[in-house]
C-alpha positions as CSV (number, residue, x, y, z in Angstrom):
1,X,1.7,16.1,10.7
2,X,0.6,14.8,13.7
3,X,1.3,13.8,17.2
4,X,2.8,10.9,19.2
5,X,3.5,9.9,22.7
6,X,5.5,6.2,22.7
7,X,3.9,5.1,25.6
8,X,0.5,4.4,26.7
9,X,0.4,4.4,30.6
10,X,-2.5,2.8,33.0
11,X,-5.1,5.4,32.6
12,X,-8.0,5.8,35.0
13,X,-12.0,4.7,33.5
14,X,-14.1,7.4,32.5
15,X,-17.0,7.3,35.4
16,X,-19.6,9.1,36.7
17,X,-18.5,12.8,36.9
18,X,-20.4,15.0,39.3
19,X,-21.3,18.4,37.8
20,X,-20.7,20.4,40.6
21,X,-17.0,20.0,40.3
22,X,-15.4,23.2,40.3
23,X,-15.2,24.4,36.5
24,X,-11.2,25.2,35.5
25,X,-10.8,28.2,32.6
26,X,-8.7,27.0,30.8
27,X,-8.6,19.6,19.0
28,X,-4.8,16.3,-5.8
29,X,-2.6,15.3,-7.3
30,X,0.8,15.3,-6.5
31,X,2.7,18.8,-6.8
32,X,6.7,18.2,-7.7
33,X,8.4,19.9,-4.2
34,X,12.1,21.4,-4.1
35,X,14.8,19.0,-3.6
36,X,15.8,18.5,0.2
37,X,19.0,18.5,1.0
38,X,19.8,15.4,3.9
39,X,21.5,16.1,7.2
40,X,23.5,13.3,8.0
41,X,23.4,12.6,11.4
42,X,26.1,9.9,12.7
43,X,24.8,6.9,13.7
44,X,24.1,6.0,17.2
45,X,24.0,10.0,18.1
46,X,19.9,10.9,18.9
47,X,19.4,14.3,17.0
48,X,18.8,17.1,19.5
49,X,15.2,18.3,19.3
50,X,16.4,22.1,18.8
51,X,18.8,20.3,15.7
52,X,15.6,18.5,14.4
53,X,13.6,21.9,14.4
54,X,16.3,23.7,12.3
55,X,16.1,20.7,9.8
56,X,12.7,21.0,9.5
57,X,12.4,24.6,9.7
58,X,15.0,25.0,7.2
59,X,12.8,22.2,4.9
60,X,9.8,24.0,5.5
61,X,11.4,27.3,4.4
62,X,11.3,26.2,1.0
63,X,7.8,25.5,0.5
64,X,6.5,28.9,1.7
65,X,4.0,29.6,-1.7
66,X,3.5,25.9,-2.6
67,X,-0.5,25.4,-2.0
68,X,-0.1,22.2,-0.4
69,X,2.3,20.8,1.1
70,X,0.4,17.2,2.0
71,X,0.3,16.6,-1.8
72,X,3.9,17.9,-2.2
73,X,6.4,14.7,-3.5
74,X,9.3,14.8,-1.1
75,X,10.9,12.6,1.6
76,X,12.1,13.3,4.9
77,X,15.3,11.6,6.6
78,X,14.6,9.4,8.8
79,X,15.9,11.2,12.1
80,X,13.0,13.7,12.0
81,X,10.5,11.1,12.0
82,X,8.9,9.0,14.6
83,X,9.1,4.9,14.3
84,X,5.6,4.2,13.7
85,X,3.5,4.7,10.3
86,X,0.5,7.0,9.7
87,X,-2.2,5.0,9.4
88,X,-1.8,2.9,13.1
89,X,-0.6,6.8,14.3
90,X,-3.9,8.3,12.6
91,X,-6.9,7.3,14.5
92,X,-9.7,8.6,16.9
93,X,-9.9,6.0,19.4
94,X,-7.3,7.1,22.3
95,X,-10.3,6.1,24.2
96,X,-12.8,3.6,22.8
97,X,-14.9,3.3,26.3
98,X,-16.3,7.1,25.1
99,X,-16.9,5.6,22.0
100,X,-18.9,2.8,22.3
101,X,-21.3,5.0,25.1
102,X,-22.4,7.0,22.8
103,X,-25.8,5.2,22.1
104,X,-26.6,4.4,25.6
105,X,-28.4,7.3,26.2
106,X,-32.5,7.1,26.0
107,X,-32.7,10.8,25.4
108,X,-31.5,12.5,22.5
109,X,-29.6,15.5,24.1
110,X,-28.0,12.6,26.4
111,X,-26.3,10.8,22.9
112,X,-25.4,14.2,21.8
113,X,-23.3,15.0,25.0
114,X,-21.9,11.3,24.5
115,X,-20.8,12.3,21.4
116,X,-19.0,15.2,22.4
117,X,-17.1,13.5,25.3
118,X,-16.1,11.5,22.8
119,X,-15.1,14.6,20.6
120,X,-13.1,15.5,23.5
121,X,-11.1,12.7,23.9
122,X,-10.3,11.0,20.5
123,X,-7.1,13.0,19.9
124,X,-5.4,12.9,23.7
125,X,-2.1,12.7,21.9
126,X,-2.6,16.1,20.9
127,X,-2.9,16.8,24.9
128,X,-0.3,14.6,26.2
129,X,2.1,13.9,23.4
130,X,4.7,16.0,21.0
131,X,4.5,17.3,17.6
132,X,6.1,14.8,15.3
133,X,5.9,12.8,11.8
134,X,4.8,9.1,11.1
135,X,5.9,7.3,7.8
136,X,3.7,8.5,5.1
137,X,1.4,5.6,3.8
138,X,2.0,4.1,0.6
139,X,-0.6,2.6,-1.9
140,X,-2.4,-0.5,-0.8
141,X,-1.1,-0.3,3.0
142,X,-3.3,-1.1,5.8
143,X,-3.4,-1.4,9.5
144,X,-5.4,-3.4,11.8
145,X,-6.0,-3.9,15.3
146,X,-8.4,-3.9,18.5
147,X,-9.0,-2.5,21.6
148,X,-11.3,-4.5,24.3
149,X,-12.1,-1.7,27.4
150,X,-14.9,-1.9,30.0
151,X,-17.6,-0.1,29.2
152,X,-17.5,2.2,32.2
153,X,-19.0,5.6,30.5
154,X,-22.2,6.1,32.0
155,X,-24.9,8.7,30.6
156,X,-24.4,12.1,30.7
157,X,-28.3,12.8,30.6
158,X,-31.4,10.5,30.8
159,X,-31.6,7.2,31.8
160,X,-28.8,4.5,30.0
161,X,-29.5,1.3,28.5
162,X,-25.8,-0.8,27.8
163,X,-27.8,-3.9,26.6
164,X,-25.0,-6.5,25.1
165,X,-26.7,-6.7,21.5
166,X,-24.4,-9.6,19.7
167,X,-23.2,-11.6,23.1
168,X,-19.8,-11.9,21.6
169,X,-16.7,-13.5,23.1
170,X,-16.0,-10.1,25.0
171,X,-18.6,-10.1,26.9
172,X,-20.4,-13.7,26.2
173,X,-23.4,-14.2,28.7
174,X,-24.2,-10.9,30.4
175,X,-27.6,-9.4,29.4
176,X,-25.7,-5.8,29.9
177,X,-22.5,-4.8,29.0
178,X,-22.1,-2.5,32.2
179,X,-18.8,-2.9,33.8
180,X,-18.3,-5.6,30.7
181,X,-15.2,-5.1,28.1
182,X,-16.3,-5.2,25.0
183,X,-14.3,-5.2,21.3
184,X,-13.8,-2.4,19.5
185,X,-12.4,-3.2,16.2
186,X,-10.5,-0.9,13.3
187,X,-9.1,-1.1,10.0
188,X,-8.0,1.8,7.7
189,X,-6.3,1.2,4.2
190,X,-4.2,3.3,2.0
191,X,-7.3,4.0,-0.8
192,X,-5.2,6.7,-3.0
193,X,-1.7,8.1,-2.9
194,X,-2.3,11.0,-5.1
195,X,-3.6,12.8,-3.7
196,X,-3.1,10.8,-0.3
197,X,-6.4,9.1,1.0
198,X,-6.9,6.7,4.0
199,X,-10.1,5.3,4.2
200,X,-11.4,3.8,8.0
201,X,-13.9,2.0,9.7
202,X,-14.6,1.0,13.5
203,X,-17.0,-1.3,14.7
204,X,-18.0,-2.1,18.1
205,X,-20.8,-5.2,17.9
206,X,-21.7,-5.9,21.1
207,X,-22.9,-1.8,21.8
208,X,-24.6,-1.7,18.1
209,X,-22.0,1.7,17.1
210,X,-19.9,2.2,13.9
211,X,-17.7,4.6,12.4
212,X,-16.2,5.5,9.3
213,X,-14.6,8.1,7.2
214,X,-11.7,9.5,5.7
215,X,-8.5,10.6,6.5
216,X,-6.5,13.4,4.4
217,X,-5.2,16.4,5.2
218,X,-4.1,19.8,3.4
219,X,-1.0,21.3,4.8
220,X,0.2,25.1,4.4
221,X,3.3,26.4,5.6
222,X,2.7,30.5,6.5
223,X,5.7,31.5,7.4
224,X,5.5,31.4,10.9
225,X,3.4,28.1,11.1
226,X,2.2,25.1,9.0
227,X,-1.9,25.2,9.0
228,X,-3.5,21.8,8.4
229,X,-6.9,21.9,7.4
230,X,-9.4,18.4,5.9
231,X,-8.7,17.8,2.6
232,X,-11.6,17.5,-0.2
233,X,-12.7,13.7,0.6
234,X,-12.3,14.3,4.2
235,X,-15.9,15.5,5.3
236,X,-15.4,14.4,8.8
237,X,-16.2,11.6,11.0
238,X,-19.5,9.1,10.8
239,X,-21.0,7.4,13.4
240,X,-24.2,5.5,13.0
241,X,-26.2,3.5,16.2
242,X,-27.5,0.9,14.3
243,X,-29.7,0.3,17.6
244,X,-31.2,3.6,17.4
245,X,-32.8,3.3,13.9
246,X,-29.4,3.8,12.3
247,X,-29.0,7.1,13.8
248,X,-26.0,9.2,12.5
249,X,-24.1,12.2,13.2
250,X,-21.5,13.9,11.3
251,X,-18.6,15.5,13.0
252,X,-16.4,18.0,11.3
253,X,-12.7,19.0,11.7
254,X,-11.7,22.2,12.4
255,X,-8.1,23.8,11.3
256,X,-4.8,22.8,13.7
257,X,-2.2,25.0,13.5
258,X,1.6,23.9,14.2
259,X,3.6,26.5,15.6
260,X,6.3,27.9,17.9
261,X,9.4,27.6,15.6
262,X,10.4,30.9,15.9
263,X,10.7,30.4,20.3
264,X,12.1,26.6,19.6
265,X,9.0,24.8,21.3
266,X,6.7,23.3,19.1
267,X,3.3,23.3,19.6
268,X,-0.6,22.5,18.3
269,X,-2.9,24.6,18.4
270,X,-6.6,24.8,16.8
271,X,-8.7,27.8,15.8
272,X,-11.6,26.8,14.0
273,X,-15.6,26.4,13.7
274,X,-16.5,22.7,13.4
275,X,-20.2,21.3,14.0
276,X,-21.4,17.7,15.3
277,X,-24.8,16.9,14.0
278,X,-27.6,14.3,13.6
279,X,-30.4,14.5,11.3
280,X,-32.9,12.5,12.6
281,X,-32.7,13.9,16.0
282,X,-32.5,17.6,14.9
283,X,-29.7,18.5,17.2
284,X,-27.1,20.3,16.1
285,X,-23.3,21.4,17.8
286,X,-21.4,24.6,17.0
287,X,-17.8,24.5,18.3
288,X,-15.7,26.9,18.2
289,X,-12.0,26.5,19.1
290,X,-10.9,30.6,20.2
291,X,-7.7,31.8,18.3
292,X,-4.9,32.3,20.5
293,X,-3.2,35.7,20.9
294,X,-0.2,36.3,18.8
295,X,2.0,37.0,22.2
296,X,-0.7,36.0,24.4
297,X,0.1,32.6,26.3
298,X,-2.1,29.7,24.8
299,X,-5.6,29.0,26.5
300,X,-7.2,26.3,24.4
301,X,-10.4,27.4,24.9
302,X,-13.7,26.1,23.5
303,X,-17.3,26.9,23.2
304,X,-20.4,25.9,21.7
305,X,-24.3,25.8,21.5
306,X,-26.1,22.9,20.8
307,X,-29.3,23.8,19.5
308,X,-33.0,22.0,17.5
309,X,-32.6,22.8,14.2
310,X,-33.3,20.8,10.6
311,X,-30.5,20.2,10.0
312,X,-30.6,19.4,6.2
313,X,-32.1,23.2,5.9
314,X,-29.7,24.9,8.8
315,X,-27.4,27.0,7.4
316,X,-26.1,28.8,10.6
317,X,-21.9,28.8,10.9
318,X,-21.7,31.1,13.8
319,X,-22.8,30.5,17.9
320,X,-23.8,34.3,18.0
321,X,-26.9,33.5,14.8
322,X,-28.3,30.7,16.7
323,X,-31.9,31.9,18.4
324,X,-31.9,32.0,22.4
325,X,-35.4,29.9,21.7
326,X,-33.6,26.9,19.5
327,X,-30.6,26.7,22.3
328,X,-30.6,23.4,24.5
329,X,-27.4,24.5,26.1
330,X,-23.8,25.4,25.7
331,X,-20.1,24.2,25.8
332,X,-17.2,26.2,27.5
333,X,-14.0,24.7,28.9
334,X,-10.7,23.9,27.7
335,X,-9.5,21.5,25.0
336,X,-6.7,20.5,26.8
337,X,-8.3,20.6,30.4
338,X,-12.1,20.5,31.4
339,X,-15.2,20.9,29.0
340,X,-18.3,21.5,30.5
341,X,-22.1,22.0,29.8
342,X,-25.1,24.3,31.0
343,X,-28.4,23.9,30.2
344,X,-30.6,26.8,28.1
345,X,-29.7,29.8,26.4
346,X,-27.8,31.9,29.4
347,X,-24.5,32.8,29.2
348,X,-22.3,29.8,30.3
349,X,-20.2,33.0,32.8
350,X,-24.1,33.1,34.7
351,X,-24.7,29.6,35.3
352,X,-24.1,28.7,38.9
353,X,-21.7,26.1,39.0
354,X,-23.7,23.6,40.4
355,X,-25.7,23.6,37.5
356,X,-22.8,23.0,35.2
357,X,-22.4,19.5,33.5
358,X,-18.9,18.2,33.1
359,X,-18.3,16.4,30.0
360,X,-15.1,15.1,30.4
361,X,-11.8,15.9,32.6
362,X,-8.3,15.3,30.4
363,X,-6.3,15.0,32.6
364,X,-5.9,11.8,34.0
365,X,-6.4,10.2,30.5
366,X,-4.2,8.8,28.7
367,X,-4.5,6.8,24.9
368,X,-5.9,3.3,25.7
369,X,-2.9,0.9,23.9
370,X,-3.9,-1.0,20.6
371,X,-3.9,-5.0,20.2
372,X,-2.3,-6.1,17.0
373,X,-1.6,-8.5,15.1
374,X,1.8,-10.2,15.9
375,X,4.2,-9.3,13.0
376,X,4.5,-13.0,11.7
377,X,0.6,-12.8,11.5
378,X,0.7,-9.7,9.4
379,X,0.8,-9.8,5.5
380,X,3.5,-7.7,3.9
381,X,1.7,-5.0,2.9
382,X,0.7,-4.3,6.6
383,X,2.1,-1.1,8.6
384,X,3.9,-2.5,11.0
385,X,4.9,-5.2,9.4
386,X,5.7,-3.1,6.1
387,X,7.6,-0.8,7.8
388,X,9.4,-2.9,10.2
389,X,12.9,-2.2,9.3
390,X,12.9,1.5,9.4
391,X,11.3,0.9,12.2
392,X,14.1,-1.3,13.8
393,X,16.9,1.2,12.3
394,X,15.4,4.2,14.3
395,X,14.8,2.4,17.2
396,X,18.9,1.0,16.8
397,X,19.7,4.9,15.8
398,X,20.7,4.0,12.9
399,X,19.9,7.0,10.8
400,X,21.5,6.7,7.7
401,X,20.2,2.8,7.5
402,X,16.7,4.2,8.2
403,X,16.3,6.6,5.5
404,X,18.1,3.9,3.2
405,X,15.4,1.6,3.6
406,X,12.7,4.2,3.8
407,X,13.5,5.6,0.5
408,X,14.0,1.8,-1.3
409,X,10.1,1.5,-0.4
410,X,9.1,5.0,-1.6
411,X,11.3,3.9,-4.9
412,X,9.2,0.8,-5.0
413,X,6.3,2.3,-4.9
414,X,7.1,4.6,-7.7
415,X,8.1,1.9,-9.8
416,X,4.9,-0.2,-9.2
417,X,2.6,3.1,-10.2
418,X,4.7,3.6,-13.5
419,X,4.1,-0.1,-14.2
420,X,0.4,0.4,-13.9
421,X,0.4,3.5,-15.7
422,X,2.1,1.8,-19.0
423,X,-0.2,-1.3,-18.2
424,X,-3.2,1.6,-18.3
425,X,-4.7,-0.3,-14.8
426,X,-6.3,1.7,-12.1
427,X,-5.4,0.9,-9.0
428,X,-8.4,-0.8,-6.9
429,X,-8.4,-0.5,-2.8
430,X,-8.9,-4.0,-1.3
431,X,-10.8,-3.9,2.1
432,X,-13.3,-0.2,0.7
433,X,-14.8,-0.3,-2.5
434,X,-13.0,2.7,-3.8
435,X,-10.4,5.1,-3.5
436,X,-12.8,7.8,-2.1
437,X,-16.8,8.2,-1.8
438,X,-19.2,11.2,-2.5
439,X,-20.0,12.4,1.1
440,X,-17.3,11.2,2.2
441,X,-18.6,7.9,3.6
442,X,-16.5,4.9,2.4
443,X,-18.0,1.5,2.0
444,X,-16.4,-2.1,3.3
445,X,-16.0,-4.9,0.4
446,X,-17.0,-8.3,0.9
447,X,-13.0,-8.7,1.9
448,X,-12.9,-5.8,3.9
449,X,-15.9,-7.5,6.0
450,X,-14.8,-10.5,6.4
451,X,-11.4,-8.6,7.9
452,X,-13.6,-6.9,10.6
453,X,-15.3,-10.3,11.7
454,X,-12.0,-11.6,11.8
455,X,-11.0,-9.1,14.1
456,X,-14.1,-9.6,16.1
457,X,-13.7,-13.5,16.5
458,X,-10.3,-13.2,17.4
459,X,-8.9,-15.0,14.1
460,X,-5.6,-12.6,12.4
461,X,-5.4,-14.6,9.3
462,X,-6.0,-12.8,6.3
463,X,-5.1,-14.4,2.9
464,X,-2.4,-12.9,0.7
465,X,-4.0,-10.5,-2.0
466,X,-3.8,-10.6,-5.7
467,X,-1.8,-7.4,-6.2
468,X,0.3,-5.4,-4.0
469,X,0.1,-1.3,-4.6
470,X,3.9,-1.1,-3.5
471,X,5.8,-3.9,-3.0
């Protein structure tokens, strides 16, 4: 489940952002599923939102008890979906300048706070968009693309070095990439289908930065809400500054809950612990996202302490264990809104707000649009490319054509497993070297590579493989 919003619209640069602004209060294996029963919607007709709710309430209804619905075997007509598949839907990049920034820091508290303005805006889709369900991926799929932004985010603390450390075509002869664009480049692959796995990895050259992980997500429907959570092999994001001494920190996902089907307005909301950490450094980052009220109206708020620690030794889940001495500072704000940060162990409600940092404002934001392939450069196997006639039947409203096709790929993809099964071959991912990774950090092939420094140099080509998972 996830969220979508079709357009991407001119978005101001993140810049420097004065911290006495004015604080506002204010992110298996496959389990047989009961048989769904298709609406039929007439073609040319756009299902009413409060038509697709009952649909997929009524759908929902009927896996109340099953343990997870992610892993469940079922598919969905096509008019409660939206046109674009998971994988180029499922991403953290809605803006890649916070990204790449996160290394430019010379202090170590200052490339902690770049990580959480990063934090803060990878899922703006959730801020700005509407609930709503991509294609699910099928085995072997990928998705590849770029995004090539100016690398306006300056340091939140300390001094800032943005030297240009591979002087590629982006930014070619400038010994800083200040004010430069530079290339950020992604690819994520379809690793495993049951239970479903996505495997990813973003690379940013010219700032030294990488990222990696994997995507897969457990699903529970309670009765009044679905509640995703990570799945096993999903332990979160990586990202490693290979100019820092490979520095890395870990960021966890907390729980998202889906909600308001009983008043007719869907919505996201998240009420969870998660923690951003870095070994090396010895920082650590407790967030936690406050539960909403059950007729309460929804404040998406957020706090955190970010603390010195060991981290391979710290055990501490909760804000309220960590000792006033080990606190650096703290996080309040809202999700949706404005996040902020105060220096030391005081309560955030006693800091004068001219002592307040802000770590990023929402509002104006918007997702930074992807550069793809064109769909006569992609290989068959590729989302959009893959999925291009479901995609063209939506977009034409034509339903019942939609789910047609949909389900002639879900039925080729069945009958390419049972074909390895009676062959006895495991399937093996192309671009990662396997379907999942113990601590959850996947691993590029020599193919997978050589994709990425394609996507760097500006060359699309990619040859044919030797096997295709479902087509």
């Amino acid at each position: 489940m996830g969220l979508h919003r079709k357009t991407a619209p001119e978005s101001p640069t993140i810049s420097a952002m004065s911290a006495t602004d004015s604080p506002t209060t204010t992110s298996m294996p496959g389990s047989p599923a009961p048989s769904i029963k298709e609406e039929k919607v007439q073609d040319g007709n756009v299902p009413s939102d409060s038509s697709k709710l009952r649909t997929f309430l009524s759908i929902l209804k009927r896996f109340i008890g099953v343990t997870d619905i992610a892993a469940a075997r079922f598919s969905l007509p096509a008019q409660l979906m939206e046109p674009i598949p998971n994988l180029e839907y499922w991403h953290y990049l809605d803006r890649p300048e916070t990204f790449v920034a996160i290394g430019d820091s010379e202090e170590d508290l200052g490339r902690m706070l770049g990580c959480l303005r990063f934090w803060f805006t990878k899922d703006l889709k959730y801020v700005h968009g509407k609930p709503c369900k991509p294609y699910n991926s099928t085995l072997g799929e990928f998705f590849r693309c770029q995004w090539e932004v100016e690398d306006s985010a300056p340091s939140l603390r300390g001094s800032e070095n943005k030297a240009n450390l591979q002087q590629t075509a982006a930014a070619p002869a400038a010994s800083s990439t200040k004010g430069q664009p530079v290339k950020v480049s992604y690819i994520t692959e379809q690793t495993s289908h049951h239970p479903p796995v996505s495997a990813f990895y973003v690379d940013c050259p010219d700032k030294g930065i990488s990222a990696y992980g994997y995507d897969q997500l457990s699903a529970r429907f309670t009765g009044t809400s679905v509640k995703v959570t990570p799945g096993q092999f999903n332990e979160g994001i990586f990202v490693t500054l290979h100019h820092r001494d490979n520095e890395e920190y870990q960021m966890t996902h907390p729980a998202a809950f889906l909600g308001g089907f009983i008043r007719g307005n869907l919505n996201v909301t998240v009420a969870d612990t998660c923690y951003i950490s870095c070994t090396k450094t010895g920082i650590k980052t407790i967030l936690h996202y406050v539960e909403e009220g059950y007729f309460g109206k929804t404040q998406n708020k957020v706090e955190g302490v970010v603390y010195r620690c060991v981290v391979e030794q710290d055990n501490i889940s909760r804000i309220k264990d960590v000792l006033d001495k080990d606190i650096i500072g703290r996080i309040d704000g809202v999700w949706t809104d404005k996040v902020w940060f105060s220096y030391g162990s005081a309560d955030f409600k006693k800091v004068a707000e001219k002592d307040r940092v802000l770590l990023i404002d929402v509002n104006p934001l918007r997702p930074v649009p992807k550069i793809c392939p064109p769909v006569n450069e992609q290989l068959p196997n590729e989302s959009q490319r893959f999925w291009n006639g479901v995609t063209e039947s939506i977009t034409a409203k034509q339903f019942n054509a939609a789910t047609s096709k949909k389900q002639e790929l879900e039925e080729r993809q069945r009958e390419r497993a049972a074909e390895r099964k009676a062959q006895q071959k495991e399937w093996q991912p192309r671009f990662f070297t396997a379907a999942t990774e113990s601590g959850g950090r996947p691993h590029l092939t020599e193919e997978g590579k050589a994709a990425m420094q394609g996507l760097h140099s500006g060359n699309w080509h990619i040859d044919p493989p030797a096997e295709y998972g479902a087509i």
